[in-house]
N, C-alpha and C positions, 0 to 999 in steps of 0.2 A: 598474530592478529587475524580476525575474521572478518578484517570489514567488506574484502571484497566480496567476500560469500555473503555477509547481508544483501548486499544489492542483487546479486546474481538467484539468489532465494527469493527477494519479493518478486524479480520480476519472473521467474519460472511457476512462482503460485499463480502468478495472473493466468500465464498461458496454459497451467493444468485446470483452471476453472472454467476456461474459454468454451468447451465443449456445451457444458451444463450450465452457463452462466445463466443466473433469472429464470432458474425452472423452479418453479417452488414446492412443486407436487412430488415426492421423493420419491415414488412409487413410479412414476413416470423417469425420473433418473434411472433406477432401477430396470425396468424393464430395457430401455434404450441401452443403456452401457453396461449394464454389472457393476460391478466395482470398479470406476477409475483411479486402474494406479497406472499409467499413461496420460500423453497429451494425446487428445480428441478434434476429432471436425466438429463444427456446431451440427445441429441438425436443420433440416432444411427450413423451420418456422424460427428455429432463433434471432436473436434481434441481430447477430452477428454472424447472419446466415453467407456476406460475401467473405468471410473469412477460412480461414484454411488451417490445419491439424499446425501450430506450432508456430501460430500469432498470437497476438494479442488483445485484449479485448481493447476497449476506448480510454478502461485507466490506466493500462500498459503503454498504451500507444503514448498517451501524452507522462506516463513517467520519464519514458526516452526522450520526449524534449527537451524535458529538462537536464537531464545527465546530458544530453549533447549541448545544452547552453551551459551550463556547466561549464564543460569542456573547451568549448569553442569561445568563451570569451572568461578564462581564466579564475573562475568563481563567480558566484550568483548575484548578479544584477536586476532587481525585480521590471523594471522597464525594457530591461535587454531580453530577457526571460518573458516580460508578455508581448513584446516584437515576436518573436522568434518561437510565441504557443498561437499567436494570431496566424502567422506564416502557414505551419502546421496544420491547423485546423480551419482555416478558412474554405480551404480545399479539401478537407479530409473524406477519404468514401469509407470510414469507418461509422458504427454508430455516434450520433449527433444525441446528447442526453440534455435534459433542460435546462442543467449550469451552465453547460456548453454552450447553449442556442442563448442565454441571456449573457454572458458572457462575451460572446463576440459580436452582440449588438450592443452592447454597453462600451465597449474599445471603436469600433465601427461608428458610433453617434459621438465620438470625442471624450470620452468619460478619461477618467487616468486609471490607471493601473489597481491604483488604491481604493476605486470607488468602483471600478466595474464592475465586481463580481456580484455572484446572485448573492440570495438567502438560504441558499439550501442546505438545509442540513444532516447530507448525506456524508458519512464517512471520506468517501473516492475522493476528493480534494485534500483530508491530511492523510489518505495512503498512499499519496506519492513521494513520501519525502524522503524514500533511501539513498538516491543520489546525495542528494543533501548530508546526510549525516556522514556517508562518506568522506567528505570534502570538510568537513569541519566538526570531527568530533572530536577535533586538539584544543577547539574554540566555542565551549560550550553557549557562550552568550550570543554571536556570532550565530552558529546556529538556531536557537530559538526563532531569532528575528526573523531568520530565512523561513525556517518551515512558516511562521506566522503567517509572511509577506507572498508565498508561493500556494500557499491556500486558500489567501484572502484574496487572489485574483481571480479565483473562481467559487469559493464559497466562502464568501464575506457571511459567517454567520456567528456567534459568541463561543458558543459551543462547539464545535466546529475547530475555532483555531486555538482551542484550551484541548481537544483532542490530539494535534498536530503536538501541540508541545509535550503531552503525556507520552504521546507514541516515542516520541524524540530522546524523552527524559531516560523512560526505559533502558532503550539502546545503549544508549550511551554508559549505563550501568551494566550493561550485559556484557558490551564490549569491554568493558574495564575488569571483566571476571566475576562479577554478581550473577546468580542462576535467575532464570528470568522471574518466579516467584517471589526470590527475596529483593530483584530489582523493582518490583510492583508493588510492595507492600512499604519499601522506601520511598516512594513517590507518594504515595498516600500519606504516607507519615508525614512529609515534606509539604506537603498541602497539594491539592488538587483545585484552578481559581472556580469551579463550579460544582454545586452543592449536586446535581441531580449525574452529572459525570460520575464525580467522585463515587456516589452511590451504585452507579452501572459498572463501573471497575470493579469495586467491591463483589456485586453480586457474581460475576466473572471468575475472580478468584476464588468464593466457596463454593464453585459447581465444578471446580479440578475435580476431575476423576467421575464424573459422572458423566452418562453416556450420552455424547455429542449431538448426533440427531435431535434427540426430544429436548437435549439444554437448549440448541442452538433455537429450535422451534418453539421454545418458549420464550425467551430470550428476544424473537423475531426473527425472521431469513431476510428481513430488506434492509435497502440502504441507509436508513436515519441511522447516525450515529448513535443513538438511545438504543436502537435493537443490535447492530453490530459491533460497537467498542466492548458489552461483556461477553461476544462472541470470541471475538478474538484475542480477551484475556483469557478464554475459557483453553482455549487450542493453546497457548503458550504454558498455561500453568498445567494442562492435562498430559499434555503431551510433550514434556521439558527437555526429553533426552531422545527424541523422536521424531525428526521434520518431517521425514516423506508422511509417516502416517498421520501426522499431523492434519498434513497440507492434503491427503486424499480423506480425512474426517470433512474436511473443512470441504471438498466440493460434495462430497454427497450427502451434508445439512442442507445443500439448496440455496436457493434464491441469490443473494447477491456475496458469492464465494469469492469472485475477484477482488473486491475491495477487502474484506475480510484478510481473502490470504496474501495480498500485500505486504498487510503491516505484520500481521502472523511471520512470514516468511523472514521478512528483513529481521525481528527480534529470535527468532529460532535461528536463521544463518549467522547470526554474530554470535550465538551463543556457541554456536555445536561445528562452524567451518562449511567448509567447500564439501569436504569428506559424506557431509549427511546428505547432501545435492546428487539421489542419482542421476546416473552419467547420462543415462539416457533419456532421462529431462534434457537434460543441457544439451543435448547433440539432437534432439527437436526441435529446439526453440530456435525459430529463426532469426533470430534478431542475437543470434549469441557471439558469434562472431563479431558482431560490430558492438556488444556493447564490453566484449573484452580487447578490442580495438580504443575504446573510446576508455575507459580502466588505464588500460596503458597510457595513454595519453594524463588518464588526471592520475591526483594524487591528495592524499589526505594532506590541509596543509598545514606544517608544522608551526610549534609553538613561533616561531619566532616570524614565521612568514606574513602575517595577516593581522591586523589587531584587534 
């Protein structure tokens, strides 16, 4: 089984996008780095300029809340879980993004869990859900709810948490030994609950094999799910037996790479293992030791555990 390599894959795409996060000018990536096949420091104008060579960006930071609420209170509680993302981020000196900032004045003014979150509808709220599927890919209904309920605290938006459940649906097809292509073309078959997703999946899958740059830039380089969901089918379906190149196509498209390689990461680490994670990702990545501390600690929970 691969699940832990899914987790340990989306969160190392975050921190190899960290560098070039939201540069959208490619040429500009280009000149600054070369080719990143390494984790990078941001460069001194990045939004994530107090950050350091093998952090996270803001949707890394808060995926680790969640795998540590996870873990610390024994599977996912959405009230336990926005206790414990308010805790986090009320104090956070990472970048503050505008789910974020209406979000915690929404929890902050007495709002519930259920009602706080923004509208936005940027991907980064359903590209945190690898913890999650970790934790309940034995429980496939169980899961749904959670990705729903842990997107909807920060991006209450339609679209948005019918993204969370597509990213989900995949996985769970990939980890079950479906290649990630034919796990996406099932889910389509399956229905998709919204008509203009569905069609951004779709166009995702017929741009496999064409060259990543100008898809991705056509396609879009920012955060609305409309421009990055057929991003990140495109990297999954392009690159199906490939993570690393995957995951360095996917920072030198530009713009908003970390959400992107997220979900990218988590559906290529359940496909292809720990084996495709080079080493020396993971022996950068500062947060690796504690979040294969925190691994140990959880556990996928079995059919019988959870109902």
């Amino acid at each position: 089984m691969n699940n832990k390599a899914l987790v340990l894959a989306s969160f190392v795409a975050d921190s190899l996008a960290l560098g070039a996060h939201w540069i959208y000018d490619t040429d500009k990536i280009d000149a600054a780095f070369g080719t990143i096949r390494s984790l990078q420091h941001p460069l001194p104008d990045s939004f994530h300029k107090n950050r350091k060579k093998g952090h996270f960006t803001h949707y890394g930071d808060q995926t680790l809340v969640l795998l540590r609420s996870i873990v610390e209170h024994d599977g996912f509680s959405l009230e336990k879980f926005a206790r414990d993302w308010h805790d986090a981020l009320r104090t956070y000196n990472g970048y503050i993004d505008k789910a974020t900032k209406e979000t915690l004045a929404g929890l902050e003014n007495g709002q519930s869990p259920q009602t706080c979150g923004s509208s936005s509808a940027d991907l980064g709220g359903a590209a945190r859900i690898a913890p999650l599927v970790y934790r309940y890919q034995n429980h496939p209904d169980q899961l749904l709810a959670a990705v729903r309920e842990q997107t909807q605290l920060t991006h209450n938006n339609p679209t948005v948490l019918v993204g969370a459940e597509v990213l989900a649906r995949i996985t769970l097809k990939v980890l079950a030994g479906i290649r990630p292509m034919e796990a996406v073309e099932e889910v389509l078959d399956e229905g998709v609950n919204d008509l203009d997703l569905d069609l951004k999946v779709r166009a995702g899958l017929d741009s496999a094999g064409e060259d990543t740059r100008k898809t991705i830039k056509a396609f879009g380089q920012a955060c609305s799910i409309a421009s990055a969901m057929p991003g990140v089918i495109h990297l999954i379906a392009t690159y199906e037996s490939d993570l690393e190149t995957a995951l360095v196509e996917n920072v030198m498209a530009g713009g908003d790479s970390a959400a992107r390689g997220l979900a990218a990461g988590m559906i290529l680490g359940a496909h292809l293992g720990i084996k495709a994670i080079p080493l020396e990702w993971l022996g950068d990545m500062r947060a690796y030791d504690t979040i294969m501390e925190l691994l140990a600690d959880e556990r996928p929970a079995d059919n019988g555990d959870e109902p």
